[in-house]
PyMOL Python script that loads the backbone (N, CA, C, O; Angstrom):
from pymol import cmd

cmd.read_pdbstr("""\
ATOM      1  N   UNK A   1      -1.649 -17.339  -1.477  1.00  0.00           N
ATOM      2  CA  UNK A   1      -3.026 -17.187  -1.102  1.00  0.00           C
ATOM      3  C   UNK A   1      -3.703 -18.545  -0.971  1.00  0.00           C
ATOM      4  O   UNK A   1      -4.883 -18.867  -1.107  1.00  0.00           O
ATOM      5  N   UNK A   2      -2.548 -19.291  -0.650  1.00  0.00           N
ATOM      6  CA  UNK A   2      -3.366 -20.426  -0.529  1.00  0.00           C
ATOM      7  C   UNK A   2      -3.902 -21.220   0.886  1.00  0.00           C
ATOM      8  O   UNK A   2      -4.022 -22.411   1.175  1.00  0.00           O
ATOM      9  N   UNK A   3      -4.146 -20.030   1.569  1.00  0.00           N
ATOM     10  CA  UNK A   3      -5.129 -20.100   2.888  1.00  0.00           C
ATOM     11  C   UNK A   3      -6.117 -20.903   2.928  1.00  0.00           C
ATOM     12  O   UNK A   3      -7.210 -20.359   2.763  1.00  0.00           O
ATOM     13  N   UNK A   4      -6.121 -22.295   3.132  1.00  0.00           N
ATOM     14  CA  UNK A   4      -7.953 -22.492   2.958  1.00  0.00           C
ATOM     15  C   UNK A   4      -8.795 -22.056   4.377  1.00  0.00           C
ATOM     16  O   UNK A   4      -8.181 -22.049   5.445  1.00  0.00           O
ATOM     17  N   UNK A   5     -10.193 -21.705   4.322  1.00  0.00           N
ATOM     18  CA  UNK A   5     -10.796 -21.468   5.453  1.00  0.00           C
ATOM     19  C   UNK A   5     -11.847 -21.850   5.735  1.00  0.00           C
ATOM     20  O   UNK A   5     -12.538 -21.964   4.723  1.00  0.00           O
ATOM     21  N   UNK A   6     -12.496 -22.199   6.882  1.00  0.00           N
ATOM     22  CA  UNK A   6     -13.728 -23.020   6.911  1.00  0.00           C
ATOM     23  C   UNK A   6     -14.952 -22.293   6.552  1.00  0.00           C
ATOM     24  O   UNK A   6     -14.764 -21.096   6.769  1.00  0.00           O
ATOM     25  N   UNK A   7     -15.973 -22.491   6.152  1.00  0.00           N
ATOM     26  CA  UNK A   7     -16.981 -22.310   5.424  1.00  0.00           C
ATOM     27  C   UNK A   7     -17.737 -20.866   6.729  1.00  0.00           C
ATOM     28  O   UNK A   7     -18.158 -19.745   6.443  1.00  0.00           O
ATOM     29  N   UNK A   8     -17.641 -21.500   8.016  1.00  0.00           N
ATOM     30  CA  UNK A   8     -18.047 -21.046   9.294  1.00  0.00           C
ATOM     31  C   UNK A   8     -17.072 -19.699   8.960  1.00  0.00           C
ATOM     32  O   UNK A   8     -17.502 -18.553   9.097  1.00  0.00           O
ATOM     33  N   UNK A   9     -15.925 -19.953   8.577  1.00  0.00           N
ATOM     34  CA  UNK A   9     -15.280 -18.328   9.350  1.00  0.00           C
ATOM     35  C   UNK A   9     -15.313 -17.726   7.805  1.00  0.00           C
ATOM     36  O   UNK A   9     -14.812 -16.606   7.897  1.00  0.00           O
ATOM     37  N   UNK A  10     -15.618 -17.932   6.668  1.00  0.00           N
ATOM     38  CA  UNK A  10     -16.289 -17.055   5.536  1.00  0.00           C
ATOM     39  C   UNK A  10     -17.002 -15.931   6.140  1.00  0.00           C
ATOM     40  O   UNK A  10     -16.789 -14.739   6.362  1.00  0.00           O
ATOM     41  N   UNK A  11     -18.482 -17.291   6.421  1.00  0.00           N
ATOM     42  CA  UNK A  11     -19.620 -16.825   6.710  1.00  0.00           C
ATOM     43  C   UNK A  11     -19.453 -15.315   7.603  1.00  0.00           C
ATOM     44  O   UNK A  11     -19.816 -14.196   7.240  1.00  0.00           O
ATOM     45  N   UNK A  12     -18.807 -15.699   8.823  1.00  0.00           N
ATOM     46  CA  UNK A  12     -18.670 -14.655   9.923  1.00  0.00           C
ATOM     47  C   UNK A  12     -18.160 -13.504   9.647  1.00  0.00           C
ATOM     48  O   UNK A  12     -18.507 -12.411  10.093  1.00  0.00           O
ATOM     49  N   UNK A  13     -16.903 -13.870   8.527  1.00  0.00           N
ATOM     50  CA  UNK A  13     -16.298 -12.832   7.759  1.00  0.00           C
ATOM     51  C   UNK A  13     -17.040 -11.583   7.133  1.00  0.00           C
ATOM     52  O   UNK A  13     -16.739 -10.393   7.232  1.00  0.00           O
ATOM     53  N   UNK A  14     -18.225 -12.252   6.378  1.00  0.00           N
ATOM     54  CA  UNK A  14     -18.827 -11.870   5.683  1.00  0.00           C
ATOM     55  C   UNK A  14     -19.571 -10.751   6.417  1.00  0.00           C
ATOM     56  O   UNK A  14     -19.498  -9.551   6.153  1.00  0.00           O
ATOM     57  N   UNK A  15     -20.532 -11.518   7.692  1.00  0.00           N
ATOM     58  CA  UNK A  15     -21.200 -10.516   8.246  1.00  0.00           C
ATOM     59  C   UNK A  15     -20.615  -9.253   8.988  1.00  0.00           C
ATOM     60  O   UNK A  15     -21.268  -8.234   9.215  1.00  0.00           O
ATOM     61  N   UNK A  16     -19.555  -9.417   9.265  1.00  0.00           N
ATOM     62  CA  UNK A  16     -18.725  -8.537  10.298  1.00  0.00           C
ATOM     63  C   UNK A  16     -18.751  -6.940   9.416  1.00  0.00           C
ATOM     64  O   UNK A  16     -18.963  -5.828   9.900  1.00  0.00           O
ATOM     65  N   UNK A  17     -18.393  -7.389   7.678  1.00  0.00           N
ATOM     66  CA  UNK A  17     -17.926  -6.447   6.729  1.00  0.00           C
ATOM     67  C   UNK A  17     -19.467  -5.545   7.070  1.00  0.00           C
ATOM     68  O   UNK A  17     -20.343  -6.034   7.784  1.00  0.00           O
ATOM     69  N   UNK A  18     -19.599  -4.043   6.359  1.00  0.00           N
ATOM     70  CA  UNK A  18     -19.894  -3.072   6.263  1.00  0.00           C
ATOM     71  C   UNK A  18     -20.131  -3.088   4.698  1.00  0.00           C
ATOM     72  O   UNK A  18     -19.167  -3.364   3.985  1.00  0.00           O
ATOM     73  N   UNK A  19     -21.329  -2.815   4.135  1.00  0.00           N
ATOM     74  CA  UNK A  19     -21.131  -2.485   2.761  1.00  0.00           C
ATOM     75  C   UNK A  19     -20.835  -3.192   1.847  1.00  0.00           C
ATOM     76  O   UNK A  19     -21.051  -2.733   0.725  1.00  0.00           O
ATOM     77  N   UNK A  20     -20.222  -4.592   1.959  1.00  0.00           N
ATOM     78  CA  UNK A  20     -19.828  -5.601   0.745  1.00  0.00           C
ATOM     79  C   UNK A  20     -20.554  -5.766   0.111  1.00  0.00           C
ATOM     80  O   UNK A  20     -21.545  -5.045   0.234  1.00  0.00           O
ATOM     81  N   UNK A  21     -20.549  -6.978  -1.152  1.00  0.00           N
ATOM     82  CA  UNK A  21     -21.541  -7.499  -1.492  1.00  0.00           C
ATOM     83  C   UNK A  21     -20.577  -8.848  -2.237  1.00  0.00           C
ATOM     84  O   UNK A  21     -19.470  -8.815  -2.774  1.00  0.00           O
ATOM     85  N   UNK A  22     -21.425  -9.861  -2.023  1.00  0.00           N
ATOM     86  CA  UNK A  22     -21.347 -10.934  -2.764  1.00  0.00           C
ATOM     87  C   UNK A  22     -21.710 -10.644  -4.329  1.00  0.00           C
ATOM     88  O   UNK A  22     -22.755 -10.015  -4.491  1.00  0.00           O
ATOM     89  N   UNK A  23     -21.113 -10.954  -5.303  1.00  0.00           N
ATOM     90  CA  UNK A  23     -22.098 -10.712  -6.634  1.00  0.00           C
ATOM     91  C   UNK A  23     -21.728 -11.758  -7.169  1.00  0.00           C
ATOM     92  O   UNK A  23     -20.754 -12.384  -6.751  1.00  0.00           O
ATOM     93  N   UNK A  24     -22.455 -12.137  -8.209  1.00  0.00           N
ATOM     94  CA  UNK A  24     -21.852 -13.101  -9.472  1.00  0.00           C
ATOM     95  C   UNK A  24     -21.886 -12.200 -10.743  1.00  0.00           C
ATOM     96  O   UNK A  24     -22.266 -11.042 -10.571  1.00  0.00           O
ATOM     97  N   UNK A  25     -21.520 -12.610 -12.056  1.00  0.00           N
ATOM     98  CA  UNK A  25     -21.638 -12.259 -13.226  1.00  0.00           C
ATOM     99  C   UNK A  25     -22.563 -13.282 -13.557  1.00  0.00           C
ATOM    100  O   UNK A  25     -22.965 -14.139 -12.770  1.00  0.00           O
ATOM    101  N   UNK A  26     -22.976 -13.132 -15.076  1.00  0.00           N
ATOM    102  CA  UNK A  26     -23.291 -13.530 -16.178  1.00  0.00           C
ATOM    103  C   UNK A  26     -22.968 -15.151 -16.250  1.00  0.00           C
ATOM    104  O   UNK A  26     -23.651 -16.159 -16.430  1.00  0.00           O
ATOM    105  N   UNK A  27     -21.716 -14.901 -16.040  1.00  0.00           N
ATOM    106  CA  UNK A  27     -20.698 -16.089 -16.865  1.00  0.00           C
ATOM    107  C   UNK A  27     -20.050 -17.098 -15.712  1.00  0.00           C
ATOM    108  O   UNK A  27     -19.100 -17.853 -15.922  1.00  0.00           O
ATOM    109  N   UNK A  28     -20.888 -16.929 -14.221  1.00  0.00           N
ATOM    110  CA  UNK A  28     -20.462 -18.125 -13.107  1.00  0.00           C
ATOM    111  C   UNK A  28     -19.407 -17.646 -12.539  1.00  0.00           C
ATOM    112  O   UNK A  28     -18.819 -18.584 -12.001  1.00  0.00           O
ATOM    113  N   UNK A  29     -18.856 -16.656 -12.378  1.00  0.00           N
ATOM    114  CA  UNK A  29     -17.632 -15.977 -11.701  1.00  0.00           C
ATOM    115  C   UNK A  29     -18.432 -15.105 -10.657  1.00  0.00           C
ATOM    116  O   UNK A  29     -19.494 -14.549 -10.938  1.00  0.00           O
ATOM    117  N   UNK A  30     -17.691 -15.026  -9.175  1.00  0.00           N
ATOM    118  CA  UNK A  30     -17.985 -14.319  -7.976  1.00  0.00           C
ATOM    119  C   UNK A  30     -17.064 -13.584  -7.302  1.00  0.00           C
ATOM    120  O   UNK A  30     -15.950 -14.038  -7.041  1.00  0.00           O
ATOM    121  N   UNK A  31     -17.408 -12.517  -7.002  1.00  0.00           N
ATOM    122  CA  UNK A  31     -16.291 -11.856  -6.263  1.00  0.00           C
ATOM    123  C   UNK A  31     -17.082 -10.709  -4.907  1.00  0.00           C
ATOM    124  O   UNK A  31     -18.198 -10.192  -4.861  1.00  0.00           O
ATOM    125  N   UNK A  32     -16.058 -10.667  -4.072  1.00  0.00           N
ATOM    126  CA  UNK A  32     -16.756  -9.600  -3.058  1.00  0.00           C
ATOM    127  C   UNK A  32     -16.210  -7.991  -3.341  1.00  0.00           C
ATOM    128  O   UNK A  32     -15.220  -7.690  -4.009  1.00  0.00           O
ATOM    129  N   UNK A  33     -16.772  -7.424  -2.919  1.00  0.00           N
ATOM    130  CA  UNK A  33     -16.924  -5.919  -3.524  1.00  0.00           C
ATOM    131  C   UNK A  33     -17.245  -5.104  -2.474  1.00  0.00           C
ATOM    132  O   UNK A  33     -18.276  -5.407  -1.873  1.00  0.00           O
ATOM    133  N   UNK A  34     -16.427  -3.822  -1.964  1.00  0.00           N
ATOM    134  CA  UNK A  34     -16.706  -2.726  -1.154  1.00  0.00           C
ATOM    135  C   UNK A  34     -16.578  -1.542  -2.009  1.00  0.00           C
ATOM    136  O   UNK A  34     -16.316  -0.518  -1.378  1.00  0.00           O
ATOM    137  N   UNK A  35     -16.697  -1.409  -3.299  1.00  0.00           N
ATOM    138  CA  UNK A  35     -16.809  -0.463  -3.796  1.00  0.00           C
ATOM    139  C   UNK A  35     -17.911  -0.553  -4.764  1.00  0.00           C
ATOM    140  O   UNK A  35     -18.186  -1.520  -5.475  1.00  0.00           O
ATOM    141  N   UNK A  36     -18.784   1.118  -4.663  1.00  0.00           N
ATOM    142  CA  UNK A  36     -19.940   1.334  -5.382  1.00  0.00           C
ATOM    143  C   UNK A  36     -20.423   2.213  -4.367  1.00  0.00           C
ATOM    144  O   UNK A  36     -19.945   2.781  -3.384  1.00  0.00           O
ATOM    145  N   UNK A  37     -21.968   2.103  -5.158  1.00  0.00           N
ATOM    146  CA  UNK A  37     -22.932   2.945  -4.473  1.00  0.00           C
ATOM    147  C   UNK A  37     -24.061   2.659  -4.451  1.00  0.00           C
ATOM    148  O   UNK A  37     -24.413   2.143  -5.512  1.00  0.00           O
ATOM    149  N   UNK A  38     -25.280   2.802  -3.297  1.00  0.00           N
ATOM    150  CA  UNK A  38     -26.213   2.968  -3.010  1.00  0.00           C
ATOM    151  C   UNK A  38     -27.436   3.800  -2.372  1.00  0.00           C
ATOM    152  O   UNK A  38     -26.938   4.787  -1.831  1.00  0.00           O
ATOM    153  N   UNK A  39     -28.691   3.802  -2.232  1.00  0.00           N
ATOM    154  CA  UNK A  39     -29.307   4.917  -1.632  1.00  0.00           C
ATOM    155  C   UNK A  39     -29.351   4.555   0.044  1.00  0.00           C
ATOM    156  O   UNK A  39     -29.067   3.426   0.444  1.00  0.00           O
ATOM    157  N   UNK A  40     -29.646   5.387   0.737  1.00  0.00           N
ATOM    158  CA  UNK A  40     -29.036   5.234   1.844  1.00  0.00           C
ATOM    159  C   UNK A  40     -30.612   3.932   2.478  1.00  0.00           C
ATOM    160  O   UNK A  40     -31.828   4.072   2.344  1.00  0.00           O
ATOM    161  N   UNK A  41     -29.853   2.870   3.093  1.00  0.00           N
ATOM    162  CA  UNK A  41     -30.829   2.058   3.510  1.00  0.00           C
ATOM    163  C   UNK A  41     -31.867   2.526   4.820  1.00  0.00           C
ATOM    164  O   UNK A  41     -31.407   3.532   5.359  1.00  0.00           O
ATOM    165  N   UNK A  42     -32.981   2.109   5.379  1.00  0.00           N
ATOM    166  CA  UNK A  42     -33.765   2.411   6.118  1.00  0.00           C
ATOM    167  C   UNK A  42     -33.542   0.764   7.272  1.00  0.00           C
ATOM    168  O   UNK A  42     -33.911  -0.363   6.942  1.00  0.00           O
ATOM    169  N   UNK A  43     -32.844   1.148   8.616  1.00  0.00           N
ATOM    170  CA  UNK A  43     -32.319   0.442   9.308  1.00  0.00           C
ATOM    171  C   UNK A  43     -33.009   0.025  10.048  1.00  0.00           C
ATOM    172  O   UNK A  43     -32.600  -0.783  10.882  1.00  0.00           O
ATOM    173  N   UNK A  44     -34.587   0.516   9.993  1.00  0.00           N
ATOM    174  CA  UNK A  44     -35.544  -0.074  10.929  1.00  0.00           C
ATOM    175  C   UNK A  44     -36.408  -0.952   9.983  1.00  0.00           C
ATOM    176  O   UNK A  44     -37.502  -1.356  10.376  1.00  0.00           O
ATOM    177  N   UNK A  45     -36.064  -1.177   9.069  1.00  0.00           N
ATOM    178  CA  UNK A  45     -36.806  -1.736   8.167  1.00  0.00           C
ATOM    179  C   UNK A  45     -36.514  -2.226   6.707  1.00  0.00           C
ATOM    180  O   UNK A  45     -36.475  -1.216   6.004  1.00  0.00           O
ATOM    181  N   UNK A  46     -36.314  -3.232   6.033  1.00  0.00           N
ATOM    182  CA  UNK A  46     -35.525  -3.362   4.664  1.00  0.00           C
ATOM    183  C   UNK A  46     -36.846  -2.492   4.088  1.00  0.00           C
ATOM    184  O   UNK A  46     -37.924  -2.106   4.540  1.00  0.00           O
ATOM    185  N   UNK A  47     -36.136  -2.419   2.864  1.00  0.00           N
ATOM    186  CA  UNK A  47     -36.404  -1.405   1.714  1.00  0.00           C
ATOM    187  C   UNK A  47     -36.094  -1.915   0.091  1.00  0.00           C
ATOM    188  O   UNK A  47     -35.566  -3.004  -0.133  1.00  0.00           O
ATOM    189  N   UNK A  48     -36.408  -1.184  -0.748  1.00  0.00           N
ATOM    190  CA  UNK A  48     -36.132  -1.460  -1.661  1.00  0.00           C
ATOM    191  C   UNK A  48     -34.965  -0.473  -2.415  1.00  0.00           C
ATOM    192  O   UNK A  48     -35.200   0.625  -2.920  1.00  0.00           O
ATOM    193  N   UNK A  49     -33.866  -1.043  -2.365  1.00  0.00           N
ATOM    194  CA  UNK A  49     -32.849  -0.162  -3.193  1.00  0.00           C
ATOM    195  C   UNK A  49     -32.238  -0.728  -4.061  1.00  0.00           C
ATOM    196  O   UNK A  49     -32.267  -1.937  -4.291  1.00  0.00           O
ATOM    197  N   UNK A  50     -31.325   0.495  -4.903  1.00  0.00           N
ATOM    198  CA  UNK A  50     -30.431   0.206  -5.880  1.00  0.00           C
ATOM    199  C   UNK A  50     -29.088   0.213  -5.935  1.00  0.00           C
ATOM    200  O   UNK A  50     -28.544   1.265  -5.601  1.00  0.00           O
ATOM    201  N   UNK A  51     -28.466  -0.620  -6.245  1.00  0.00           N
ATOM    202  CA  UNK A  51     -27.150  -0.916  -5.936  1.00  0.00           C
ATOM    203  C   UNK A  51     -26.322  -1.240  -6.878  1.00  0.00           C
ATOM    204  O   UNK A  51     -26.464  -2.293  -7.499  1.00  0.00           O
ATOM    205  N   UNK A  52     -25.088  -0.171  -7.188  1.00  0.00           N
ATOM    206  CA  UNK A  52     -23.923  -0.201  -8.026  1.00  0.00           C
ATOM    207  C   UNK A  52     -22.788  -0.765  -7.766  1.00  0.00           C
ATOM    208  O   UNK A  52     -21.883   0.012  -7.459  1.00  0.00           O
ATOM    209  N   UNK A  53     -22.466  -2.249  -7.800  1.00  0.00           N
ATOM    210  CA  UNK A  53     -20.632  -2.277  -7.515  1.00  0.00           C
ATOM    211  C   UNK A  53     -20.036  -2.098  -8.759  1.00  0.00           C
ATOM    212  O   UNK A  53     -20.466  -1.965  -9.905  1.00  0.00           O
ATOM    213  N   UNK A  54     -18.430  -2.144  -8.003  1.00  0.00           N
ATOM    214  CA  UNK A  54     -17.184  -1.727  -9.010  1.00  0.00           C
ATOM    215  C   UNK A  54     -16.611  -2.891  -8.287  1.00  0.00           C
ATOM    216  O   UNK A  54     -16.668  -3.258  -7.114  1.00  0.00           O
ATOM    217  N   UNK A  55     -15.926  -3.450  -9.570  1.00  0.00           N
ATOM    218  CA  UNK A  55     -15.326  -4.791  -9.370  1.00  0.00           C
ATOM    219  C   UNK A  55     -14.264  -4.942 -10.230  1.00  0.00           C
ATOM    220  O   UNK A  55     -14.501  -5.014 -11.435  1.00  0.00           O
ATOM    221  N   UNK A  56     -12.353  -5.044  -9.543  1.00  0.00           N
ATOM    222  CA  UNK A  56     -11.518  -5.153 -10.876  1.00  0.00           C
ATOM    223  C   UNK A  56     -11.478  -6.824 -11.267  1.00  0.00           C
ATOM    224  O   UNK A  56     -11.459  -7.728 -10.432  1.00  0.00           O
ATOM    225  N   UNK A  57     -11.473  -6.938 -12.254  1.00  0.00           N
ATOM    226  CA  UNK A  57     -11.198  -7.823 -13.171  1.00  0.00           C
ATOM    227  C   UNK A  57      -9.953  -9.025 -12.594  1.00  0.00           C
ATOM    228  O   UNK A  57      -9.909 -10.202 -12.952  1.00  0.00           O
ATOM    229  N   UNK A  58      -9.351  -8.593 -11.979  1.00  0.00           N
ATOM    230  CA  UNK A  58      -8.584  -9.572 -11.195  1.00  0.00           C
ATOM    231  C   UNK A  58      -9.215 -10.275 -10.036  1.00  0.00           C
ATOM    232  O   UNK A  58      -8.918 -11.416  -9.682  1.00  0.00           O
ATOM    233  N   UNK A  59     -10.325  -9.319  -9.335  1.00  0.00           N
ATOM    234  CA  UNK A  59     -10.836 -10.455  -8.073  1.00  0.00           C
ATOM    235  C   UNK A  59     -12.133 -11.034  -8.412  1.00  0.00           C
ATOM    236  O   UNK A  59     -12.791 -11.262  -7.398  1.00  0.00           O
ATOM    237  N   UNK A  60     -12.844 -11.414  -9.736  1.00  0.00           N
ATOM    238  CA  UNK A  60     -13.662 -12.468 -10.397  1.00  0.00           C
ATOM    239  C   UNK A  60     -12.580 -13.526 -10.199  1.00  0.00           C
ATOM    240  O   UNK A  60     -11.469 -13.584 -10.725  1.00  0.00           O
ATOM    241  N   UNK A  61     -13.351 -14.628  -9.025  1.00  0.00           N
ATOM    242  CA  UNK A  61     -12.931 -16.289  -8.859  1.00  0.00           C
ATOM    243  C   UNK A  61     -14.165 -16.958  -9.333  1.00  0.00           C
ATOM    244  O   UNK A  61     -15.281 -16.447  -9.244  1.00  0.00           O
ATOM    245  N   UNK A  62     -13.905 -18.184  -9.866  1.00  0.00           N
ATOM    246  CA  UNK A  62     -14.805 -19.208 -10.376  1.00  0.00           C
ATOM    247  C   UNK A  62     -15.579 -20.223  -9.077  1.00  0.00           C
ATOM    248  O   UNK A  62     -15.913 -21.407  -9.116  1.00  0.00           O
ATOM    249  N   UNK A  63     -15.675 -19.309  -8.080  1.00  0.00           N
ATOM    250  CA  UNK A  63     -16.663 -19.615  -7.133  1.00  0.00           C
ATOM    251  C   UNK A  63     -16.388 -19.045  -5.793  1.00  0.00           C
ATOM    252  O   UNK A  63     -15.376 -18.616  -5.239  1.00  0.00           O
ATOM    253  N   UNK A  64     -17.600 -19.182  -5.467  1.00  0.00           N
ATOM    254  CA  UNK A  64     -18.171 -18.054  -3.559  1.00  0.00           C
ATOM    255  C   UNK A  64     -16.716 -18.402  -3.275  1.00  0.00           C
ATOM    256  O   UNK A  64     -15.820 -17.643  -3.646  1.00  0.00           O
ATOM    257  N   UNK A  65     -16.460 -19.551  -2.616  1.00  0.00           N
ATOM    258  CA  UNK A  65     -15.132 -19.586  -1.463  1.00  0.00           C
ATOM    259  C   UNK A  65     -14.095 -19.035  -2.063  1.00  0.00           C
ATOM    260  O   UNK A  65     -13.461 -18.490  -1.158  1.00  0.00           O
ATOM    261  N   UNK A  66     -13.499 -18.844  -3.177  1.00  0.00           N
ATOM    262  CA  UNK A  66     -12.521 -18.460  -3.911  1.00  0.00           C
ATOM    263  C   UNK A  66     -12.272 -16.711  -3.783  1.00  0.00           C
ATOM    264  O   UNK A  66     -11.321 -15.986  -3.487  1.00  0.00           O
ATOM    265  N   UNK A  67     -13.845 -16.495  -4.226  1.00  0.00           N
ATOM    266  CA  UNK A  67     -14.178 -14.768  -4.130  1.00  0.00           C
ATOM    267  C   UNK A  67     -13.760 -14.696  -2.825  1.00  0.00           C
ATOM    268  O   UNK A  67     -12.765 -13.982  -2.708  1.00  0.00           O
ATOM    269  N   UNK A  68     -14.355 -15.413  -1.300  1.00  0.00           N
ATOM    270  CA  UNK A  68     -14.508 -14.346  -0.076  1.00  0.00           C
ATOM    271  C   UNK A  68     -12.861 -14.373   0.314  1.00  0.00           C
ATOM    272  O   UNK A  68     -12.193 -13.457   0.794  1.00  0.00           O
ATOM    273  N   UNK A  69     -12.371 -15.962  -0.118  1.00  0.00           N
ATOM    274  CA  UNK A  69     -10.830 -16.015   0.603  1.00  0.00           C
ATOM    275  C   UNK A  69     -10.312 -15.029  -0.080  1.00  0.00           C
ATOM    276  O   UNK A  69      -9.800 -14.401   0.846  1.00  0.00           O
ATOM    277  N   UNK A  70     -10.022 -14.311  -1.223  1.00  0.00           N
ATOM    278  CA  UNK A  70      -9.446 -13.550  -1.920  1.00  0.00           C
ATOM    279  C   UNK A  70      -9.626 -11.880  -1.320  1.00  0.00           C
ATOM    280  O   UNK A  70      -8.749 -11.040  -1.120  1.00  0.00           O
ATOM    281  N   UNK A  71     -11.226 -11.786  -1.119  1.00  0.00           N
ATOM    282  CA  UNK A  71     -11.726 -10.542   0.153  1.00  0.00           C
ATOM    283  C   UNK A  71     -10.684 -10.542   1.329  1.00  0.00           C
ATOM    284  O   UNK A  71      -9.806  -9.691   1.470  1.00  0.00           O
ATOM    285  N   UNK A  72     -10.938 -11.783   2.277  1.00  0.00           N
ATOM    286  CA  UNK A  72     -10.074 -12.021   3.122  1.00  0.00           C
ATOM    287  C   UNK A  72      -8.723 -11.775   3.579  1.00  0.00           C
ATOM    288  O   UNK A  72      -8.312 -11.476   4.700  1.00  0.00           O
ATOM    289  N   UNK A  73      -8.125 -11.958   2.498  1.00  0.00           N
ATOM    290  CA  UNK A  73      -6.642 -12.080   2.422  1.00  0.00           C
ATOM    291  C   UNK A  73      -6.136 -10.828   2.075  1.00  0.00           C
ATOM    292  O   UNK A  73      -5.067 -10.425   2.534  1.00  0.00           O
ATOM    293  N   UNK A  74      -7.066  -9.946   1.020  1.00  0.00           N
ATOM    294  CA  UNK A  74      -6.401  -8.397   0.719  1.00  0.00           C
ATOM    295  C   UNK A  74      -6.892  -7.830   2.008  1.00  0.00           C
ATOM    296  O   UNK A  74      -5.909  -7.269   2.491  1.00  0.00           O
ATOM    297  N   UNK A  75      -7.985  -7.677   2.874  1.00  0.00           N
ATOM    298  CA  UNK A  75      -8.122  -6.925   3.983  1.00  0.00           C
ATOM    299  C   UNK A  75      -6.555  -7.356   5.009  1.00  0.00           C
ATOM    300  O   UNK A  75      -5.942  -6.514   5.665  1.00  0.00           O
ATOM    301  N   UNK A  76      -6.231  -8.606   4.927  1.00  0.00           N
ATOM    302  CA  UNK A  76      -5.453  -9.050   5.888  1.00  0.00           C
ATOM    303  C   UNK A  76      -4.148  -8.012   5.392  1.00  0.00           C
ATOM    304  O   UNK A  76      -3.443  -7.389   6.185  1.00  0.00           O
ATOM    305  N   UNK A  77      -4.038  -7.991   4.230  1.00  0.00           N
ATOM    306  CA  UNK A  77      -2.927  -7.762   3.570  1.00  0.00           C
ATOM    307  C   UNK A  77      -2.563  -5.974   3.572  1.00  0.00           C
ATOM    308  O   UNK A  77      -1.510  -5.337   3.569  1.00  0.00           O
ATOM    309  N   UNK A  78      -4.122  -5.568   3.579  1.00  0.00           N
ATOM    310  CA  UNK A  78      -4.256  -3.907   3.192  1.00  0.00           C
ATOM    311  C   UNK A  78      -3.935  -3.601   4.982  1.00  0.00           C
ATOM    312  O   UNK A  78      -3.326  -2.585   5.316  1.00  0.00           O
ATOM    313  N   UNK A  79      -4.418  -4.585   5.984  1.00  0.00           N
ATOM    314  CA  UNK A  79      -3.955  -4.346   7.299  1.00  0.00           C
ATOM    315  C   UNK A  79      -2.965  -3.998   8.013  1.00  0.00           C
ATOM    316  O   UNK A  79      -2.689  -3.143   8.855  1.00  0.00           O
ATOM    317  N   UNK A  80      -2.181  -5.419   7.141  1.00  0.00           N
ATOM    318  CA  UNK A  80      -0.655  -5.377   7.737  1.00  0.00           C
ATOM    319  C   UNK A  80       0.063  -3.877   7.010  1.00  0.00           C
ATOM    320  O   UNK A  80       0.718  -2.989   7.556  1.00  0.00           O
ATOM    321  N   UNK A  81      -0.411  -4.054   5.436  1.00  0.00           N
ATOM    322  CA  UNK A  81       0.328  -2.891   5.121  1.00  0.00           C
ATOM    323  C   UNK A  81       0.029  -1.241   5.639  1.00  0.00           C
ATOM    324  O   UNK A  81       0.716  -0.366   5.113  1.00  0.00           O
ATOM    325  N   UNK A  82      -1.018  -0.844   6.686  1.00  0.00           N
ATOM    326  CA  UNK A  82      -1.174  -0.013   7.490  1.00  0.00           C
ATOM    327  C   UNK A  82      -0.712  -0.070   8.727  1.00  0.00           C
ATOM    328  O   UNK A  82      -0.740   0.970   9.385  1.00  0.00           O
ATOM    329  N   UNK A  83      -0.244  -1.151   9.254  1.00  0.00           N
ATOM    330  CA  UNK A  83       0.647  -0.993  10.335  1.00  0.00           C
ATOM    331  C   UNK A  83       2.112  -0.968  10.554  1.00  0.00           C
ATOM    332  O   UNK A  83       2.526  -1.105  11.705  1.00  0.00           O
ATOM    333  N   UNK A  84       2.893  -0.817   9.625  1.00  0.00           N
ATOM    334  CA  UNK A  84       3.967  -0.073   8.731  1.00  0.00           C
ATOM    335  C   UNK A  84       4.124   1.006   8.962  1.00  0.00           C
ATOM    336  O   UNK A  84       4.941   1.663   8.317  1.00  0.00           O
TER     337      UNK A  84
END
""", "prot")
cmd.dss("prot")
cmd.show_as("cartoon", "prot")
cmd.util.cbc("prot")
cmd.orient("prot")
């Protein structure tokens, strides 16, 4: 996993996704997250909602670029292993 990637194709990464979220903890660790829940957003307009992720314990990295390449690389990975 030792892909490095430019800051630019994070970013793009990032927006493309559906539903993620960037989070941090407490304790300076970040990870991206497509699992949880929320109330359904209002698309003509932000809103105020509440938002639950689920996050395993293995994809907390000790910073943003670490978290999204790690996002990155299991989508790449959950990809290939669907075209099998």
């Amino acid at each position: 996993m030792k892909k490095r990637q430019s800051d630019t194709k994070r970013l793009n990464w990032l927006k493309s996704q559906d539903g993620v979220g960037l989070i941090s903890d407490d304790a300076g660790r970040w990870a991206v997250s497509d699992g949880g829940m929320q109330n359904m957003p209002d698309f003509d307009s932000p809103i105020d909602i509440s938002t639950v992720f689920t996050v395993d314990k293995a994809d907390w990295r000790n910073s943003i670029r670490e978290a999204i390449d790690v996002a990155m690389a299991k989508e790449e990975t959950d990809s290939n292993d669907n075209q099998d």
